[in-house]
Chimera marker file (.cmm) of the C-alpha trace (Angstrom):
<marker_set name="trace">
<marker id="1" x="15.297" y="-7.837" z="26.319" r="1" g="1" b="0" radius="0.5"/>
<marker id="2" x="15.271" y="-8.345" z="22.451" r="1" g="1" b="0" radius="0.5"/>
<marker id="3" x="15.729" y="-6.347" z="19.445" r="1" g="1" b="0" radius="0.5"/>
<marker id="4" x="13.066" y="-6.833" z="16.948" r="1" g="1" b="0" radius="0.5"/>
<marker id="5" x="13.150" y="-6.019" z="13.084" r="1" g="1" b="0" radius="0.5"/>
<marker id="6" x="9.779" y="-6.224" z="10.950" r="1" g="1" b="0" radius="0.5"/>
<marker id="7" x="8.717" y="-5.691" z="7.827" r="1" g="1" b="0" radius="0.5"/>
<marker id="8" x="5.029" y="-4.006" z="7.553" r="1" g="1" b="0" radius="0.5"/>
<marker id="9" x="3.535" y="-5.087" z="3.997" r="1" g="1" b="0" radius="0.5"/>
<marker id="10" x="0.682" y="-2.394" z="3.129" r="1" g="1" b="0" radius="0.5"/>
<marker id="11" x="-0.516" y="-2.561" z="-0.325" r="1" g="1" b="0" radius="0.5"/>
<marker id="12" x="2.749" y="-1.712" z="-2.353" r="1" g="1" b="0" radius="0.5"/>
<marker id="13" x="4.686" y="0.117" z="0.342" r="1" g="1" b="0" radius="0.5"/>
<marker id="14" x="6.787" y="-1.760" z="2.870" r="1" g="1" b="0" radius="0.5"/>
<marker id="15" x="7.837" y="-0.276" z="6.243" r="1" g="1" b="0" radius="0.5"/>
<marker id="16" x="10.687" y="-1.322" z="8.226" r="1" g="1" b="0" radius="0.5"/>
<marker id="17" x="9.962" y="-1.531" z="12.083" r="1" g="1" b="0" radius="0.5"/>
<marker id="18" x="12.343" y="-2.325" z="14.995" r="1" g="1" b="0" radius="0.5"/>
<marker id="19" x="11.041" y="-3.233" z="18.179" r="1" g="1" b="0" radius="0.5"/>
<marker id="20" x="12.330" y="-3.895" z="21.686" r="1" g="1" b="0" radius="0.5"/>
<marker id="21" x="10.829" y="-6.425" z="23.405" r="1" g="1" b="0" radius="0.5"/>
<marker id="22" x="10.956" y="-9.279" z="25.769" r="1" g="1" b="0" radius="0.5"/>
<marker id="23" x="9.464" y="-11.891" z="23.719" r="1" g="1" b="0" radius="0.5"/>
<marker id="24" x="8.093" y="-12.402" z="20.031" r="1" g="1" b="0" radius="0.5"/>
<marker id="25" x="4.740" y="-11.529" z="21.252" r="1" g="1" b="0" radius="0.5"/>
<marker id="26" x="5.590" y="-9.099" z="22.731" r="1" g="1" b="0" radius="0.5"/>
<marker id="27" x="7.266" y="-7.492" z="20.039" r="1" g="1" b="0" radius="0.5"/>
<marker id="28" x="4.655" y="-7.686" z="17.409" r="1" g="1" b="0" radius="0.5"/>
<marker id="29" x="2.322" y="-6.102" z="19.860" r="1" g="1" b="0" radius="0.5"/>
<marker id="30" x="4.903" y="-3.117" z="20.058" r="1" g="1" b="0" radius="0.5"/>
<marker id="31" x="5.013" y="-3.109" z="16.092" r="1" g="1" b="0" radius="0.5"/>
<marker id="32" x="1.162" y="-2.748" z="16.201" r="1" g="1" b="0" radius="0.5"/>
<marker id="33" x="1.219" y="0.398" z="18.962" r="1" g="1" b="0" radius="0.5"/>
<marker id="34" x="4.205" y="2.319" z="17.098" r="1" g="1" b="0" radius="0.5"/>
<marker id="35" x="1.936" y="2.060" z="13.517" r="1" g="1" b="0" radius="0.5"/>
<marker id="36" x="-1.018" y="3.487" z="15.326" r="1" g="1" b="0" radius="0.5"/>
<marker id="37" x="1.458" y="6.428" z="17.163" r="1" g="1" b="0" radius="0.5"/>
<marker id="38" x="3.650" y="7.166" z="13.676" r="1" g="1" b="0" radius="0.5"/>
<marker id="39" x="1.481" y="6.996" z="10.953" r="1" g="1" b="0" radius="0.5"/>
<marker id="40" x="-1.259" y="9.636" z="10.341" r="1" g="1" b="0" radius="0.5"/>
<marker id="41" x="-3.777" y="7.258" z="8.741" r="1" g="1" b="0" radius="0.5"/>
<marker id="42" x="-3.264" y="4.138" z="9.745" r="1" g="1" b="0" radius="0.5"/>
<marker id="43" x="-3.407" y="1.810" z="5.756" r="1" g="1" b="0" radius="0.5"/>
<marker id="44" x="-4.760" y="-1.627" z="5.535" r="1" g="1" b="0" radius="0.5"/>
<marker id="45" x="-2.135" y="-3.753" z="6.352" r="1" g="1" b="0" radius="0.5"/>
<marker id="46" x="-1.417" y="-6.931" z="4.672" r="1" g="1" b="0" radius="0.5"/>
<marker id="47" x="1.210" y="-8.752" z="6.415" r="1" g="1" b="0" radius="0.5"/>
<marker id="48" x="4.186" y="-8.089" z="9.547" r="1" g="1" b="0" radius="0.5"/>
<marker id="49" x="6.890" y="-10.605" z="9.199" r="1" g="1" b="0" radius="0.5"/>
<marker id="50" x="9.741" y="-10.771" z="11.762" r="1" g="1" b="0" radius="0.5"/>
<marker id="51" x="12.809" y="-10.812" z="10.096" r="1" g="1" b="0" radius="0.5"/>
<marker id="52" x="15.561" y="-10.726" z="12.409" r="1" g="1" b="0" radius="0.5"/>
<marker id="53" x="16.069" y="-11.095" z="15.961" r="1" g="1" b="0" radius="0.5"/>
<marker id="54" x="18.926" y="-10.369" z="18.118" r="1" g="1" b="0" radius="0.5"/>
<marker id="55" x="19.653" y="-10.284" z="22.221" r="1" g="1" b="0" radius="0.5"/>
<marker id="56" x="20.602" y="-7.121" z="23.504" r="1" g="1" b="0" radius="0.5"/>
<marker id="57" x="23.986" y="-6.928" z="25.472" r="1" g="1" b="0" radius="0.5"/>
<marker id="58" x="25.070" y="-4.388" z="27.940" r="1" g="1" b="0" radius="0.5"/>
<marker id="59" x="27.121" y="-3.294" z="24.632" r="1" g="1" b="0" radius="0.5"/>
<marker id="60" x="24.292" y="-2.941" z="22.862" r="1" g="1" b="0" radius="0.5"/>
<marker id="61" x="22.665" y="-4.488" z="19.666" r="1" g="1" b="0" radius="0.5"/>
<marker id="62" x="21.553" y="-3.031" z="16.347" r="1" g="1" b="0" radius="0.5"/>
<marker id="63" x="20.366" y="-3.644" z="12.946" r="1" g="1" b="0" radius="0.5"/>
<marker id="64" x="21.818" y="-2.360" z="9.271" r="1" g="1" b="0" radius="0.5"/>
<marker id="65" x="18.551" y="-1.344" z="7.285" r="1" g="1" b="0" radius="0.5"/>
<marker id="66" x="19.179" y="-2.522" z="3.881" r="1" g="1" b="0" radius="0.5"/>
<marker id="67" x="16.630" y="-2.871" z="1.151" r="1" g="1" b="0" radius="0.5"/>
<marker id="68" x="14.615" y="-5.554" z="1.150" r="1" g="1" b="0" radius="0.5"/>
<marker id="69" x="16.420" y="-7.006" z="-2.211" r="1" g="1" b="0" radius="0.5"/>
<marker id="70" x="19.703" y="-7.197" z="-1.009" r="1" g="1" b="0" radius="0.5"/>
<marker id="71" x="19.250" y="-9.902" z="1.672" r="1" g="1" b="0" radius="0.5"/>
<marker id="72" x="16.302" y="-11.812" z="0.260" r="1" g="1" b="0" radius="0.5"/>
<link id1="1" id2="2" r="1" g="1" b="0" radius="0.2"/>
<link id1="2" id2="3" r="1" g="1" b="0" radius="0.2"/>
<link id1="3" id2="4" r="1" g="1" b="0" radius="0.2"/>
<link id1="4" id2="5" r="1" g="1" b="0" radius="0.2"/>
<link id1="5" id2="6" r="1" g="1" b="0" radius="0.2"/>
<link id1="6" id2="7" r="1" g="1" b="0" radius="0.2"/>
<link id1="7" id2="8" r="1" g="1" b="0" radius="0.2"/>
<link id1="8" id2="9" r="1" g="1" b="0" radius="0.2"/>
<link id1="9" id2="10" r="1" g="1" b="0" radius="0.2"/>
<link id1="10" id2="11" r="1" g="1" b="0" radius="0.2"/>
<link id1="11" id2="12" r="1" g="1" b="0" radius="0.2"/>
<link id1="12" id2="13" r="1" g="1" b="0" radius="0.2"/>
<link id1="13" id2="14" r="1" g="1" b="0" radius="0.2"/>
<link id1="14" id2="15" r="1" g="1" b="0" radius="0.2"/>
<link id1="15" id2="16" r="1" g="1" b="0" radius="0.2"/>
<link id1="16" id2="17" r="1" g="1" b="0" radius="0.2"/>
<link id1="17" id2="18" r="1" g="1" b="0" radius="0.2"/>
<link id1="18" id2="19" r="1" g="1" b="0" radius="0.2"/>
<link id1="19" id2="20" r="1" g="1" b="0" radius="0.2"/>
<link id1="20" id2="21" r="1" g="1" b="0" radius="0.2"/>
<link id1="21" id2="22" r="1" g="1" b="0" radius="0.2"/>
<link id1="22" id2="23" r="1" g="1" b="0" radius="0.2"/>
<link id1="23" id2="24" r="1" g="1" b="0" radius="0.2"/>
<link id1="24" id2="25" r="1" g="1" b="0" radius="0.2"/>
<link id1="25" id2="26" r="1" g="1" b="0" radius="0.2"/>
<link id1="26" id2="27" r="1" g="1" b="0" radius="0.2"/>
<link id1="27" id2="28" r="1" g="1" b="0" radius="0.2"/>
<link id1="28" id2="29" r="1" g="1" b="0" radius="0.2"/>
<link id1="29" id2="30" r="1" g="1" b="0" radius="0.2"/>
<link id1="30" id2="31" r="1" g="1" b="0" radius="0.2"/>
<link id1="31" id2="32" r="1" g="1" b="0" radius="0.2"/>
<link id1="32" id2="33" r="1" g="1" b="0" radius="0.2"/>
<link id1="33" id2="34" r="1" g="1" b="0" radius="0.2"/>
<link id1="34" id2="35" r="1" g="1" b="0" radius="0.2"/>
<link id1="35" id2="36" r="1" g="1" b="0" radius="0.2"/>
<link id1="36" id2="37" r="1" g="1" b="0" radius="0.2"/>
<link id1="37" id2="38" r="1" g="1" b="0" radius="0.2"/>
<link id1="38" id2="39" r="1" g="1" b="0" radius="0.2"/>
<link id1="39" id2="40" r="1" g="1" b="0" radius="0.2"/>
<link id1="40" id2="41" r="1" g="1" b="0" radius="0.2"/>
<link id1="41" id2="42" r="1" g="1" b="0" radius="0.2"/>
<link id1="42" id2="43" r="1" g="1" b="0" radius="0.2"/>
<link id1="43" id2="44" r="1" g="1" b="0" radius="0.2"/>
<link id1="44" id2="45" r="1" g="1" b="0" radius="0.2"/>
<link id1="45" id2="46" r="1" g="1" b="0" radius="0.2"/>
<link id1="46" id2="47" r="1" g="1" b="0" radius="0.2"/>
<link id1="47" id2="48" r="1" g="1" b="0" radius="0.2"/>
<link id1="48" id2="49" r="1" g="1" b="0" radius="0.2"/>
<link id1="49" id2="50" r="1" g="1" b="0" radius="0.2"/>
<link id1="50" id2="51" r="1" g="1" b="0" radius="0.2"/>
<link id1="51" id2="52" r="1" g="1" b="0" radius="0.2"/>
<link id1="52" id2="53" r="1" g="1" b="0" radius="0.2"/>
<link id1="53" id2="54" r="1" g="1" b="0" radius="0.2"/>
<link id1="54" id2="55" r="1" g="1" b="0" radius="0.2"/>
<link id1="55" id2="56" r="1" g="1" b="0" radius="0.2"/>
<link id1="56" id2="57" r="1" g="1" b="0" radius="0.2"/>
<link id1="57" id2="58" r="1" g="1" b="0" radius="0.2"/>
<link id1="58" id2="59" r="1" g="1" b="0" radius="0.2"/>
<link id1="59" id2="60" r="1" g="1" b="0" radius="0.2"/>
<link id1="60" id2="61" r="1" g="1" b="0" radius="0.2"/>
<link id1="61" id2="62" r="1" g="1" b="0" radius="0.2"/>
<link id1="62" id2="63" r="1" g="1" b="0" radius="0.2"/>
<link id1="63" id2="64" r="1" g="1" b="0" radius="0.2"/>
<link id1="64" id2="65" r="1" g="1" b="0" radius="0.2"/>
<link id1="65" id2="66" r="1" g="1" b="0" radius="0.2"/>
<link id1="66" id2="67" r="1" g="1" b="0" radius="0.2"/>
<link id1="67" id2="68" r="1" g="1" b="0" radius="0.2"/>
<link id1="68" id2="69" r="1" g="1" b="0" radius="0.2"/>
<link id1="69" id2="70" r="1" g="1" b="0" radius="0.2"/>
<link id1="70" id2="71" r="1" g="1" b="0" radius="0.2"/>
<link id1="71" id2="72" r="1" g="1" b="0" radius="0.2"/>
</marker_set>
């Protein structure tokens, strides 16, 4: 298994998403499920980009959240 970590681009707002998955396909089809499950009305969105991607150990795996200026 994977970790995942997306960016959602809808409109102006951007929504951080982290995924676990086997695959990269996999993955984006997770993103896709959890927007439908979290959000109350789902907006138009405009683009998902995978931005990082990680293995998971039996130590586990994570992700700092940071905004999206500060690594771009």
């Amino acid at each position: 298994m994977e970790l995942f970590r997306f960016i959602v681009t809808a409109g102006t707002s951007e929504i951080p998403v982290v995924a676990v998955a086997e695959n990269e396909e996999a993955a984006f089809r997770v993103v896709d499920r959890e927007l439908d499950h979290t959000l109350l009305k789902l907006p138009q969105i405009d683009h998902i980009a995978l931005m990082q991607k990680k293995s998971i150990s039996k130590k586990g795996s994570g992700f700092a959240i940071l905004p999206r200026e500060r690594f771009e």
